[in-house]
N, C-alpha and C positions, 0 to 999 in steps of 0.2 A: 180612168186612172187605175193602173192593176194595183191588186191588194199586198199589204207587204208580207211577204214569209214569214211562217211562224219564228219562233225563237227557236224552237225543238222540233222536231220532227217526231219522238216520244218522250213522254213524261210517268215515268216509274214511281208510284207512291207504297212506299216504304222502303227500307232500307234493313230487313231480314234478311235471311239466304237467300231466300228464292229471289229478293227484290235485286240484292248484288249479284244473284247468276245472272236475270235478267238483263242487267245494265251491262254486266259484260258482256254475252250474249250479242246484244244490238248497236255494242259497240262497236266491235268486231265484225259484224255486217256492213259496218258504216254508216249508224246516223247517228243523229246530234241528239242525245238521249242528257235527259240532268232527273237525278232522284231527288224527291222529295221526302223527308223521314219527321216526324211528329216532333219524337227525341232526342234527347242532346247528343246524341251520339249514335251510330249505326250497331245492329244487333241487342238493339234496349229492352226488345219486346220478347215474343215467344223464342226468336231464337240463340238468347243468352243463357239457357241451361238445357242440354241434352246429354246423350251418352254417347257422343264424337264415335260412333262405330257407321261405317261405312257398312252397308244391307246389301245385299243380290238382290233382294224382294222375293227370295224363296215361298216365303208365305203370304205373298199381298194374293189377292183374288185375282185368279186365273182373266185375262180380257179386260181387265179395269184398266181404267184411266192411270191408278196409281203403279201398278204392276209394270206397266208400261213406262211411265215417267222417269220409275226405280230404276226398271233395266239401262236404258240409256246415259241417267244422270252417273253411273255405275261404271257404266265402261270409259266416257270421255274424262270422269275422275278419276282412270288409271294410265288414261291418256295423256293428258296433261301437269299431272302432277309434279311431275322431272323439271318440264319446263318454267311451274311456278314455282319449286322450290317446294312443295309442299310434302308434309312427312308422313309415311303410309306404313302400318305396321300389318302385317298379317298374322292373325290370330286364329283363323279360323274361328266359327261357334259351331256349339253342340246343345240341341234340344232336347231336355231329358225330362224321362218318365220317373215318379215317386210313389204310382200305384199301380193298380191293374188296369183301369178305365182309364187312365193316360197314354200308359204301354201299346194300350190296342186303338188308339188314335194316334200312334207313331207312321203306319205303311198309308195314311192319309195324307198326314205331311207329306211324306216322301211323293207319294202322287200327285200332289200339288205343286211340289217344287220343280219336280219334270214338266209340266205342264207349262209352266212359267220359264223352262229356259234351262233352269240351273240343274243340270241333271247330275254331277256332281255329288249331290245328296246322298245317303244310302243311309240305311238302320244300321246300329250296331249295338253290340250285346253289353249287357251292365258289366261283364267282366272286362272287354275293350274298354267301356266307359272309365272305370276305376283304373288300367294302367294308365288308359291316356290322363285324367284327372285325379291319381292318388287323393288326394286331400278332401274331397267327396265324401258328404254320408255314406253308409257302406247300405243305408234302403235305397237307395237307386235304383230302381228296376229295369235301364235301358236308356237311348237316346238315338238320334239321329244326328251325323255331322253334316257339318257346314262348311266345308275350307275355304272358299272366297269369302268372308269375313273378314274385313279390316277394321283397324283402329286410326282413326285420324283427330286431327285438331280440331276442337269445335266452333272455333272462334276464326284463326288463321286461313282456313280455307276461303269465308265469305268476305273476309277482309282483302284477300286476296285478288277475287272476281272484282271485286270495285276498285282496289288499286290499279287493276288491270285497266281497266274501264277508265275510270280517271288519267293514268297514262296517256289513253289515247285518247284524248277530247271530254269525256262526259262532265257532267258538274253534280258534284252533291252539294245540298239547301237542307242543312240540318235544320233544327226547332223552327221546322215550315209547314205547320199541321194544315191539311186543306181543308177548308169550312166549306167548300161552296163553290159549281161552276156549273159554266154552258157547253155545248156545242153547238159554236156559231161559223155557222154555212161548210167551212173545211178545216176548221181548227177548235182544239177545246180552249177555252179561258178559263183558268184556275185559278180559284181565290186560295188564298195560301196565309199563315200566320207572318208572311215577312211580303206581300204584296204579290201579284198577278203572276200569271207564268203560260205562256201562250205555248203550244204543243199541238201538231197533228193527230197524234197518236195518243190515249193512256193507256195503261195498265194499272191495274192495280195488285199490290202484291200487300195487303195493311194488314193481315196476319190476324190478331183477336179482335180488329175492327173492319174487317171486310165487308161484312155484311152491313156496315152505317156507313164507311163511304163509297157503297155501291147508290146506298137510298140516298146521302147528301147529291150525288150526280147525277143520276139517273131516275131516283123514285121508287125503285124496285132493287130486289136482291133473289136470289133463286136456292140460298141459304140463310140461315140465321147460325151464328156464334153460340156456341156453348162448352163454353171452358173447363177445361181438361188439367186438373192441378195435381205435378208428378214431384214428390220430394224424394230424396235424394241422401244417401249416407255415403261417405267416403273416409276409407281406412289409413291409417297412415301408409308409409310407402313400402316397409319392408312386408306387406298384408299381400302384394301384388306376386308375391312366390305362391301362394297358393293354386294361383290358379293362370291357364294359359290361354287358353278358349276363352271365349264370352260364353257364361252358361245362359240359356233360355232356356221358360217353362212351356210347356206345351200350351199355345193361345187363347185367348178363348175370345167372342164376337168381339167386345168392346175394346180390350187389352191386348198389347203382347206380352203382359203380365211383369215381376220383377224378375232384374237379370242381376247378375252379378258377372261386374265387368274390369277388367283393367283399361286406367286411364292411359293418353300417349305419355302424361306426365308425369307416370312410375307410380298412380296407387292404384286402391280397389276400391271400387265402387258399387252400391247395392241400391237399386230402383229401378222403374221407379214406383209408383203410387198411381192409380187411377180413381182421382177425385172431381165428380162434378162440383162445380160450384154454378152463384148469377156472377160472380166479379171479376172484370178485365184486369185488373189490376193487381189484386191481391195476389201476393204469392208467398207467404208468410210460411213457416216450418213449426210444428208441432211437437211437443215431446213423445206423446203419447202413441204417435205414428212412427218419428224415427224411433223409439224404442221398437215397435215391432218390427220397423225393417230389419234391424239390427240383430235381432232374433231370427226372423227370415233366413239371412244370411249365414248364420250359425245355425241353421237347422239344416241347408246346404252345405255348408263349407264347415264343421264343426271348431277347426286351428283360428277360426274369426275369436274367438272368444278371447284370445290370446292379442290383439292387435286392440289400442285405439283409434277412434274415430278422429280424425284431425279437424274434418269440415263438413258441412250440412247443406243442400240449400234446395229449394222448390221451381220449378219453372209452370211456367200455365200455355198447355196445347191449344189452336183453335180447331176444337172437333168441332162436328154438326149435325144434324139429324142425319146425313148421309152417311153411307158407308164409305164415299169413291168422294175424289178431288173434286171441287166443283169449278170448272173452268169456262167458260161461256161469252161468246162474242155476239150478242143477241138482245143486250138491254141498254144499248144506244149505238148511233154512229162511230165507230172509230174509236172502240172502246172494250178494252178485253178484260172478267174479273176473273183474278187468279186465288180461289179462296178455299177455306176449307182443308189448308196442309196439315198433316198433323205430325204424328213422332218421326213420319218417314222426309221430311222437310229434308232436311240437311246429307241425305243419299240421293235423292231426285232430286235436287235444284236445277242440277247442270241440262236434265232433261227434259225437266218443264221450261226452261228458258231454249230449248227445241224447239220444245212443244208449241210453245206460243207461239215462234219469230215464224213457225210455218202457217199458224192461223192468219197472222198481221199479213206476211205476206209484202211486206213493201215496196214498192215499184221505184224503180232508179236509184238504188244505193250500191254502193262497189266496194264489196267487202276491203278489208283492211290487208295489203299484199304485206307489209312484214312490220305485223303490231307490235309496240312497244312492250318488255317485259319487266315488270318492278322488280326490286331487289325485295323480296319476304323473309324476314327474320321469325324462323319456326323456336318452336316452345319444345320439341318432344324427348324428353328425357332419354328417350332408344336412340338417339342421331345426337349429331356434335354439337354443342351450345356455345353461346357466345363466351361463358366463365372459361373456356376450353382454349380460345385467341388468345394472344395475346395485346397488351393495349386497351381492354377491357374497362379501365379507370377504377376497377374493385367492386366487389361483389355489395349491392345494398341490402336483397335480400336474400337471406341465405338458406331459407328452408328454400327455397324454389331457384335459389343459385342465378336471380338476375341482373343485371351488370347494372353500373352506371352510365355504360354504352346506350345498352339497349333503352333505357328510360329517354335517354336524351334525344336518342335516336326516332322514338316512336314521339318522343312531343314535340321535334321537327319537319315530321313527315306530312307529306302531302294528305294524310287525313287523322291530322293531330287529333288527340283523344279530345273534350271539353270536360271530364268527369272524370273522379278516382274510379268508376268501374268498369271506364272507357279503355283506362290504363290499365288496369289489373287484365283487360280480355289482352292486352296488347301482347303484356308482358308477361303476369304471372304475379306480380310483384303484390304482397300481402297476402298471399292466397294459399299458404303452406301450413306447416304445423302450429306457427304462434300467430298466425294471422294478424299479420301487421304490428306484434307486439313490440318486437326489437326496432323495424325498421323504417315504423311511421314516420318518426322524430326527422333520419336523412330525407325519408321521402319529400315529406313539405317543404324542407327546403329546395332540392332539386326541382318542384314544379311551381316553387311561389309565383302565382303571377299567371298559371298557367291553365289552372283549372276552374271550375266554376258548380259549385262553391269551392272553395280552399279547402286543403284536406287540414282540419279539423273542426270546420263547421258543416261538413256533410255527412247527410244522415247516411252512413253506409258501412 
């Protein structure tokens, strides 16, 4: 009696960027892919706080895995972005010198970046520096620009790749932590927090747990997790005239040090932080640290001093003992681990989820001749917003101008938030200058019933 077909043909555990490129990705090839994600909701883990700048990969190492990832994920993200609605701002960056020893590590970059592709790049003089950035300390000693530098959403993009994905067949199995599987004879069996889930294929993409459910699976990992904690200061909005560029510090091995950047959704922002910690989980904010950042940034931008800080917040990178991605199809059958991502995650997704489908390689699947395309409702303050329609049903919250559309809209949709910070990535909503102070009260009512826990017994 022949054996019956698996359920999936791949099985994607987690549900970060790279795990939603993924899915769409192998969507799009045509097979029956369903992600599996720990937490109550998709982007719960490393990649719910970054600094939404789209990289060249100027400065990744020349021939790396990630250099390569970067460049690809890089182009089909200016490829596709029209088609998904998603909002791209060009900013250019400029990497500037503040001493002498930086200055003369400037024509390195610049040969680095040639090297990688983006030849673009060029030195230019601290006086260029200061027109193009008036608002600059005036000890600047030089920089190199960047003009392919965008700004994009950090949230809406990966949201995006799964809506896709989900469009065309895939399944997400939220709070489905996998404990535990086989591979039995041509299929994996994965034990999951909500029961079994049969698949040809896994990947894994688990982001600060990689390296434990590579060893839950297979026994072995080829890295180990050691978390990377980058906080975060962000200015109010009228802070964002200072500056137009993304400024970066000249690198150094471990860091790409702190940037100050504009957000798509009209502020300025200053990090991040390069903090080892042992805890996956912790991602807690310091005073003692945003005060220096805060200083930082006013040691750069000296008119910072003049702006408040509206909001703060920490996120935690999976670095590792390596310097390069660690991507490896060689510690079980039928089984790829994608680990190891770190700040450059969210500009390489699109091209590690390449990267992979070339490794898997899948025999008999027919890509997708004319894939479904979701309606994305973008966040970016630079493009038209929904407070802009009309029909709108009225603005709830108002530092961040989100309707009562859009709330309803996104706790309707095919991958309804379960959590207020599900909805906040959605929307925006509580995320401005009073932080939920005015607008809690409409809120609960608009989601009673909807969330889990109810917004005001959630610690958030």
């Amino acid at each position: 009696m022949a054996k019956p077909h698996p359920s999936f043909d791949i099985a994607i555990i987690g549900a970060g960027v790279v795990g939603c490129a993924m899915a769409r990705r192998f969507t799009l090839d045509g097979a029956r892919v369903v992600v599996l994600e720990r937490a109550a909701d998709v982007l719960d883990g490393a990649s719910k706080a970054n600094s939404a700048i789209l990289h060249t990969g100027f400065d990744a190492p020349p021939g790396s895995l990630e250099q390569a990832c970067i460049a690809a994920g890089y182009r089909e993200y200016l490829d596709i972005h029209e088609g998904l609605g998603l909002p791209l701002l060009k900013s250019g960056a400029m990497v500037l010198a503040w001493d002498d020893s930086q200055l003369a590590a400037l024509p390195g970059l610049v040969e680095k970046a040639h090297k990688n592709g983006v030849t673009e790049v060029t030195q230019i003089s601290r006086a260029e520096v200061l027109r193009r950035e008036p608002h600059l300390a005036p000890h600047v000693t030089g920089g190199i620009e960047v003009p392919g530098e965008y700004l994009v959403d950090p949230w809406t993009s990966a949201h995006a790749y799964l809506l896709q994905a989900l469009a065309n067949g895939a399944e997400l199995r939220r709070r489905s932590a996998v404990t535990g599987g086989a591979f039995e004879g041509d299929h994996w069996r994965l034990e999951t927090s909500r029961g079994d889930v049969r698949a040809r294929h896994v990947v894994t993409t688990a982001g600060l747990y990689g390296d434990r459910v590579d060893r839950a699976l297979t026994g072995k990992s080829h890295f180990e997790i050691r978390p990377r904690k980058g906080q975060f200061v962000v200015f109010d909005k009228p802070a964002s005239r200072l500056a137009r560029a993304v400024i970066l510090p000249v690198p150094t091995r471990t860091t790409k040090g702190v940037v100050i950047f504009r957000t798509i959704f009209g502020n300025l922002a200053v990090g991040p932080t390069a903090e080892e910690q042992e805890s996956r989980e912790e991602a807690a904010c310091d005073r003692a640290t945003l005060k220096a950042l805060r200083a930082k940034g006013i040691e750069m931008l000296p008119d910072l001093e003049n702006y408040e800080i509206t909001a703060t917040y920490a996120g935690l990178r999976p670095a590792s003992e390596h310097q390069d991605y660690q991507i490896s199809a060689d510690l079980a059958p039928n089984y790829i681990s994608v680990g190891a991502i770190r700040s450059t995650g969210l500009s390489a997704a699109l091209g590690i989820a390449r990267h992979v489908a070339g490794m898997l390689a899948l025999g008999g699947l027919r890509p997708l001749a004319k894939p479904a395309l979701p309606a994305i409702r973008h966040l970016s303050n630079y493009h038209e917003r929904d407070w802009q329609r009309p029909g709108h049903g009225g603005i709830v919250c108002h530092c961040e101008h989100v309707t009562r559309r859009e709330i309803e809209a996104a706790l309707a949709g095919p991958m309804a938030p379960n959590t207020l910070q599900g909805l906040k990535r959605r929307t925006r909503v509580t995320m401005g200058r009073c932080q939920g102070f005015y607008c809690m009260g409409a809120l609960a009512g608009i989601t009673r019933g909807r969330l889990d826990p109810p917004i005001g017994e959630a610690d958030d």
